[in-house]
Structures are given as C-alpha cells and as structure tokens.
N, C-alpha and C positions, 0 to 999 in steps of 0.2 A: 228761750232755752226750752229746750224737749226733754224729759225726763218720763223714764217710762221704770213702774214698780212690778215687778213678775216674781211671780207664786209656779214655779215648772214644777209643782213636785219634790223630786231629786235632782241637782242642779247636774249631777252625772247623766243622766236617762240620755240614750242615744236619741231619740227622739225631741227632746228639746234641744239637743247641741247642734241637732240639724239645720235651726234654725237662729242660732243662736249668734252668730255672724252676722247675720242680715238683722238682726234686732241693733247692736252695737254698731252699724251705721248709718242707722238710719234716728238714732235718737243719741243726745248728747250725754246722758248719762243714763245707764243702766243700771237699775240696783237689784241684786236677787235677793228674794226670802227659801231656804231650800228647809226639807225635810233633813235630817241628821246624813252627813257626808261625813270622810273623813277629812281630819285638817288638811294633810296634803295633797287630796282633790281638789278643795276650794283651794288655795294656794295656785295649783297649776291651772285652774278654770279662770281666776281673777287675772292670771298673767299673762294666759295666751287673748282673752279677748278683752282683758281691760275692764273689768265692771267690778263692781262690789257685790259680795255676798256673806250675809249671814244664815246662820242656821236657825230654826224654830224648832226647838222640841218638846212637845208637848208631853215630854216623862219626866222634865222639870219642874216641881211643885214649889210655888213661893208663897208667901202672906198675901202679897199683893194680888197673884192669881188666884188665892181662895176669897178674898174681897171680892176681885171682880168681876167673881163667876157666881156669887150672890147678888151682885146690881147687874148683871145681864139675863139671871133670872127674872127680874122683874120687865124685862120686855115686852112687850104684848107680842110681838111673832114667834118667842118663844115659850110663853105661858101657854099660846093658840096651841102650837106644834104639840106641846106636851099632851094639852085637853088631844087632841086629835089619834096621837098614837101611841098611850099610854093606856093598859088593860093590868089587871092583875094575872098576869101569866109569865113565861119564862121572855116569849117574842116581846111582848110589851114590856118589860124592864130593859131587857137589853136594848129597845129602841130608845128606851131613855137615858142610855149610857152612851147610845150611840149620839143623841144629842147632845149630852155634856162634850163631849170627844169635840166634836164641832167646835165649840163654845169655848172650850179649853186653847183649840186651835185660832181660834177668830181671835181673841185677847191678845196672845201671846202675839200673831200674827199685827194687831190694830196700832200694839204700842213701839212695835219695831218701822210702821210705818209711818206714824207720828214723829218717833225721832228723825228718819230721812227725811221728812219734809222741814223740821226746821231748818235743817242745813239749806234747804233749797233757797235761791236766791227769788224777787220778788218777778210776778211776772211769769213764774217757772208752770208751764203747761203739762203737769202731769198724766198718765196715762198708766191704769193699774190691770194687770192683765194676770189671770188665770190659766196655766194651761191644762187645769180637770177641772172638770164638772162638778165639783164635789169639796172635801172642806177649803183647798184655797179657792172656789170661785163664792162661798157662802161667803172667806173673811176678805174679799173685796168688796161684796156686797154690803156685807156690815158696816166697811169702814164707810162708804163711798154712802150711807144712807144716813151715818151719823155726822159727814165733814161734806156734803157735796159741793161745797163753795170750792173745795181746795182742789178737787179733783176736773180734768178734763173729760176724760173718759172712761169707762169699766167694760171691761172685754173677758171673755172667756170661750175657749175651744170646749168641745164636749167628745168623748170616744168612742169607749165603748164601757167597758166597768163602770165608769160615771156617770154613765147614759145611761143603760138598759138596767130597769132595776132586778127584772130577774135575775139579771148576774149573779146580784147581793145574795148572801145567802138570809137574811133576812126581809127581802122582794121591798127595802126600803131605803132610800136615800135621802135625808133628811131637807128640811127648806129647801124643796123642791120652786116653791111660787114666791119664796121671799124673794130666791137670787135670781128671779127670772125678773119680777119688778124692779130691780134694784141694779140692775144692768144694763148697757147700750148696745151691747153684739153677742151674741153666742155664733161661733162659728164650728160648724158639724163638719166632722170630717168624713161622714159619707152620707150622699141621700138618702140612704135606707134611716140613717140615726135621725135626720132632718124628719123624715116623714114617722118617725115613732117618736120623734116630741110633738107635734105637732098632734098627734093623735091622741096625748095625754092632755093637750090643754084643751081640747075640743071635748074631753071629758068633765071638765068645770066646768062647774056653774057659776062662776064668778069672770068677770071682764076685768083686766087690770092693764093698766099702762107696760105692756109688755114688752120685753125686750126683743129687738130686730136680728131675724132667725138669716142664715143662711148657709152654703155649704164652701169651706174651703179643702181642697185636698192636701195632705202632706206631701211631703214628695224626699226625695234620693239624691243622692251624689253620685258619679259614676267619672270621676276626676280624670282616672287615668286611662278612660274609654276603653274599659276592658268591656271585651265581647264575646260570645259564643262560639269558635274554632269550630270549623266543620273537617269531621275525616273518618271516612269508616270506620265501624269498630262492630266488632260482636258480642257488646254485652254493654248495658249502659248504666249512669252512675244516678241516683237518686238523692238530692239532698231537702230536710227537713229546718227550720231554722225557729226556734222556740222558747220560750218556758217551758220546764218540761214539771204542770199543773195538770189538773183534771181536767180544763175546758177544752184543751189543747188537744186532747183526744191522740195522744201518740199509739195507745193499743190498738185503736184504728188502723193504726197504719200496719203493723204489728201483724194483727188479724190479717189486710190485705196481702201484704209479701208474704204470709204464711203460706198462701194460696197458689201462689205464682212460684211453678218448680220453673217450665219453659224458658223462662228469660233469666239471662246472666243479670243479675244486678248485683253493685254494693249500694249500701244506705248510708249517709252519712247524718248526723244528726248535731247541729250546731245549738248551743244554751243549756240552763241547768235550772236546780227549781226544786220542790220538795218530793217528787216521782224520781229524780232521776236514779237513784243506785237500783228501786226496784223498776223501773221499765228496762233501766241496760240488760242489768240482770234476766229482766221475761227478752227482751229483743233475740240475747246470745243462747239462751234455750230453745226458744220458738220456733228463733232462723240461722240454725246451725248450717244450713244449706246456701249460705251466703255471708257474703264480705260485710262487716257493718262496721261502725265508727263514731262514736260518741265523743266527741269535744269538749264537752263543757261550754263553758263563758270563754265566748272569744271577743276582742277588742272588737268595736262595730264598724273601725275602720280597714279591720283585718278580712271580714267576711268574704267579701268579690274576692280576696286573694288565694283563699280557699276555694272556691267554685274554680275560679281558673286555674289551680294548682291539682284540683281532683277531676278537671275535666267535666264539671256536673252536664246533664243533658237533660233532668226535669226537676223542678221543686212540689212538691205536695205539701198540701195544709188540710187536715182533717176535722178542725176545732167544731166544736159547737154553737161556736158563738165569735163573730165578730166585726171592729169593723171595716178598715182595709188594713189590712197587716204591712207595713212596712217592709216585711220580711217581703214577701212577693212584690213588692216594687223594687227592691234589692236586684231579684232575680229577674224580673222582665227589662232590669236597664242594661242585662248581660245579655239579653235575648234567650233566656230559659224560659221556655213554655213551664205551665202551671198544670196541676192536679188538684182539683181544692173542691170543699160542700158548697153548693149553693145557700150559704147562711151570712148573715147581715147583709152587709155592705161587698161580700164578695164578686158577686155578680158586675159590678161598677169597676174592677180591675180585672177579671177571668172572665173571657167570652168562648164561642167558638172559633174566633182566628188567631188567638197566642195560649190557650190553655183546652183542658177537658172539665167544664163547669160539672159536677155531678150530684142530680137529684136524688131524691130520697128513692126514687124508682129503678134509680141504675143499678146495674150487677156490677161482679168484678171483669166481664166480658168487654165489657166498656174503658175500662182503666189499660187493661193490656192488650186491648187493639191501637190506643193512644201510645202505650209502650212501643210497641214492634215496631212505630214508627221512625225511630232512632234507628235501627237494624237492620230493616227491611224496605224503607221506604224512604230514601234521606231527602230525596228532591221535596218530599211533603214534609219533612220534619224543617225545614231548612226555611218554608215558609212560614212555620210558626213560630219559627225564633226570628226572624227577619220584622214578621210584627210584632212579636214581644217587644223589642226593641223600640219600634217604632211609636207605641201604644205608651209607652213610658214616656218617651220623648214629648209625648202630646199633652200626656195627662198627669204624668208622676214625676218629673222632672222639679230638683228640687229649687235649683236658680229661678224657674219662673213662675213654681207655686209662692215662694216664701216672698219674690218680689211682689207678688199679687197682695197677697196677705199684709204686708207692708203697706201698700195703696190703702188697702182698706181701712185700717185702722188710724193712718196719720193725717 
C-alpha cells in the first residue's frame, strides 16, 4: 500500500489542486495537512477527490505545545540556527521568532503525522511531500529525521517566496541546510530557482549528504481547448492576472498605459491582495483615457472563461520577482502572446516567438510596436499565438508535467 502525507500549504491554492488528481491515483491514500481553510472547503476538497485532510494551525496554543517547544529547543540544529542568526537587534529577534514559528509549526505538524501513521496498516510505503520550501518542508524534515525507519520518502517543490531569500523581508528563511540534509528530492520549478540554490550551497563551507536537486515544471489545464479567435479588430484587449502586492509591480503597468494615448486598449485585471482598493483607485485616475476592469478573486477554473468572453489579445506581467507564474501558462495554453520583465524564471516560458521578453534596457517603443501587432499586422500576430500555443503544449501542459512529476517520486 502507497500512502503519501502532503503539506500544500492551503489545501485551497489553485496551484496544488492542479495537481492534486494525479496525486489521488497514483497513491492509495492521500492524507493532507493544510494551513487554516474553511470547514466547507475541506468538506468539498475531501469529497471531490477523496482524501483526508486536517488543518494545522499554529495560533492554537496548548500545554503540550508549550512542552514541546521547550524539548525541540534543545535540538542541536536549533540551538546552531539560534547561535547563527540571533544578534541583539530588531532583525535578530524577529529571526528568533521567526524560528519558533517554524518550530511551532513542525510540532503541531510531527504529531498529526504520527497519529496517521498509526492508522497505517503494516508494510505501508509512505511518502511525505512538501509543496514550499519553507515551514512545511522543514516539518517533513524534522519528522523524517527523527522516524526515518517509518518513512519511504521526503520530497519537497521550491518556488519562488520559499526559494529566493530576498523575497523575505527579513533576507532569511530559516533551516535552510537542515532540510536540505534531511530530504531525498527538492524539485524547482524553474531553472533559474535550480541555479540560485545551487549557487547558495557552493557558498558553504560545509559538504553534507545533500538532497538530489532537479527541475520539474508546473503546468495548466486547458480542458475545454479554448483558444485565441482571430478577427480584425481596432483596438485590443490587455489582461493582467495577480496578487494585487508590491512584488507584482501593477504601477508598472499603470505607469506603461499611461503612456500609450495611440492604441485603443481595455485592461482587464484578474485577483485581489492588500493594493487592490488603492491601485483601482490610481489605475481609474491615471487611465481615464481607457476601458479598465478590476475583477477581484475569480474561481481559477473560471479564468480562460474570461479571456475568451473579453476577447483578451495580450497578457502582461511586470513583477519584480518571480518564478514561472502560472498565470502566463494560463494565457499561452489560449495562445495569448505575453508581455513580461526579464526576471527569475521568466525567460524559461517568454521568448521571442510567443511573447515581448523586456530588459531592463527596453523603452515603451518596444511594448507598443509588440501592441500594433494585433492591429496592424495580424498575419504576425497570428504566429505568435499559434506558438504560444504550441510552447505550452510542449512545456506547460499540465497532464504531462504532473504525470512526469509522478514518475519521479513513486
């Protein structure tokens, strides 16, 4: 019997549910551990694919959790951590709280996978999988360092927030080389994230039986083969699909249409976030000279229905930082050519035959010659949704990434 223990985060995240079908047949029982949902999420999550799931919340305090976060003080890879990033200052305190947070999570996390294992019958081939980089892949580490008889295997995906410490606004992610010893696969979801861990441990001085690095991509659904519709038109539709956070850079985009009188466009702006009232707000100021369209949270299986209901003709992604968005695999499985910075991992889905990659050197002369294209020039627009298309198919397609991914770890 196959039994497989997952730490997705939020057991809601569109991103784990992408994959979260092809987990459920390929192992005989599935058990989640999720961050705080609500009950009738998990309810509807447990009944469409059949798995069990509890919640961990680490803002529940018990006796038992204040014990056991005095005997996990006495660790040695957490007395080290402490010695290591602990100063009398504001960063150094909060990094010691950011440890406990950890620690709080790994417990709560250790003892809820203790009880599923007793249920387990004898024999039973476990398999404990992480989908962040971050406190659920430290509390598979933990568990799987302190029970490894009971365990088959320890996996963990890495992104981007859990990857890149600069993210952090603290430039620190805690047991960083615990849970790198203490696991069998780290799977990157872009070669840019593979080659910036990879450049961190070449920064130690220390050799340690390390976990085996590689890169699997995420990938999309595109079920009801909805596609990019070609037919003149004089003025074209822009959609953005987001958080609408800091990293996200939507003033970006903001600032760019401010600029562009010449081309008809609307913008459509899909997600919601702690910016959104004040970027609507600057967007319908800024670009009063244009159709714009602020959605909010929309269903993630609702998305493509909107691009095909607003006719979209380009996606843009301005962020700072990332590392293949999802959102832009959405869009090229529709054959929408991309607008997007040359940062992280984006270069590995935006090239020059389904998007406009743009360096740090580009103008705005550059964005809206890739515009006009829709307009003025369709026979060439018409080739680069034909390879968006095709480039998804190859690369971001989610039936063949997630079967891949599957391969790998059973």
């Amino acid at each position: 019997m196959k039994e497989l223990i997952v730490l997705p985060g939020r057991v809601d995240s569109s991103f784990f549910l992408n994959e979260l079908g092809i987990l459920t047949k390929e192992f005989d029982r599935v058990i989640i551990l999720s961050y705080p949902v609500s009950k009738e999420k998990i309810v509807d999550i447990e009944k469409e694919y059949g798995v069990v799931c509890h919640i961990v919340d680490s803002k529940k305090v018990s006796i038992k959790l204040i014990s056991g976060l005095f005997r996990w003080l006495k660790n040695a890879e957490v007395k080290q951590e402490i010695k290591e990033y602990f100063s009398l200052s504001f960063k150094g305190i909060t990094r010691v709280a950011y440890i406990l947070f950890y620690g709080v999570f790994a417990l709560q996390t250790y003892w809820k996978i203790e009880d599923e294992i007793k249920k387990t019958e004898d024999k039973t081939e476990i398999t404990l999988y992480s989908y962040w980089l971050s406190r659920p892949a430290y509390a598979v580490a933990y568990f799987a360092d302190k029970n490894s008889d009971l365990i088959k295997k320890t996996i963990t995906r890495a992104h981007g927030y859990d990857l890149y410490e600069y993210r952090n606004s603290l430039a620190y992610l805690p047991f960083r080389k615990y849970i790198d010893k203490n696991l069998d696969k780290i799977f990157f979801i872009s070669k840019d994230g593979l080659n910036y861990y990879q450049n961190w441990r070449e920064k130690l001085s220390e050799k340690k039986d390390w976990a085996d690095l590689t890169v699997n991509y995420l990938g999309t659904y595109n079920r009801r083969h909805l596609q990019k519709q070609m037919k003149k038109k004089n003025g074209i539709v822009l959609a953005s699909c987001s958080s609408v956070i800091p990293v996200k850079r939507l003033d970006l985009i903001i600032g760019l249409l401010e600029q562009i009188r010449d081309i008809r466009i609307k913008w459509i702006h899909i997600g919601n976030g702690e910016l959104f009232e004040q970027i609507r707000d600057e967007a319908k100021r800024r670009l009063s000279h244009m159709e714009i369209l602020f959605s909010g949270k929309v269903d993630n299986g609702d998305v493509l229905k909107i691009y095909q209901k607003e006719d979209v003709d380009y996606f843009i992604n301005l962020s700072d930082s990332e590392g293949i968005p999802v959102s832009i695999m959405e869009a090229i499985s529709m054959g929408i050519p991309v607008i997007a910075r040359n940062v992280g991992g984006i270069r590995e889905i935006v090239n020059e035959w389904n998007g406009c990659l743009l360096e740090q050197t580009d103008g705005l002369e550059k964005v809206k010659d890739f515009l006009r294209l829709r307009v003025e020039k369709q026979e060439e627009y018409e080739v680069y949704s034909k390879y968006a298309r095709r480039f998804w198919e190859q690369k971001f397609n989610g039936d063949r990434n997630y079967s891949q991914f599957m391969k790998e770890i059973i």
